[in-house]
N, C-alpha and C positions, 0 to 999 in steps of 0.2 A: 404309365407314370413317367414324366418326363424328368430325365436328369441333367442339368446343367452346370458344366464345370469350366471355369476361364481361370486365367489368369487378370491380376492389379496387381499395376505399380503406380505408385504415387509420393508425393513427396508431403512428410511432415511439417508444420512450420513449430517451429521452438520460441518463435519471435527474434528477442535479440542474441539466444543463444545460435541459432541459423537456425537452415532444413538439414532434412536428411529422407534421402530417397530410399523407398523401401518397395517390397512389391511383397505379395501373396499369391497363395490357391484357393478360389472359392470351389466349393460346390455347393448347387441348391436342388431340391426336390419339390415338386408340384404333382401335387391333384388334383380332380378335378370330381370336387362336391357339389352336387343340390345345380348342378350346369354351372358352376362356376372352379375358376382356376383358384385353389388357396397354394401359397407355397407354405411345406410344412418340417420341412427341413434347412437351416444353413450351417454349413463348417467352412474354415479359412484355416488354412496353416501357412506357417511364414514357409518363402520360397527362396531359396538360393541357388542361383545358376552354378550349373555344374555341379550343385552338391545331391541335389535332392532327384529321385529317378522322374526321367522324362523331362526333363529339363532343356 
């Protein structure tokens, strides 16, 4: 069962309030039914450097 965990950052747009640059942690899980990859799990929690461990 494969687990894949990255990091995103990306920038919001607000339009004419501006952006605002933000990032996360995914992780996703995959199986592999019937010979095919379904993913069956995603979580995202917001990331802040140097706050959150492994940073």
């Amino acid at each position: 069962m494969p687990i894949v965990s990255y990091p995103a950052w990306f920038e919001a747009d607000f339009g004419a309030a501006g952006t605002e640059p933000t990032g996360s942690r995914g992780t996703e899980v995959w199986v592999r039914l019937d010979g095919a990859w379904k993913h069956v799990h995603l979580h995202c929690s917001v990331h802040t450097p140097g706050v959150n461990p492994g940073s």
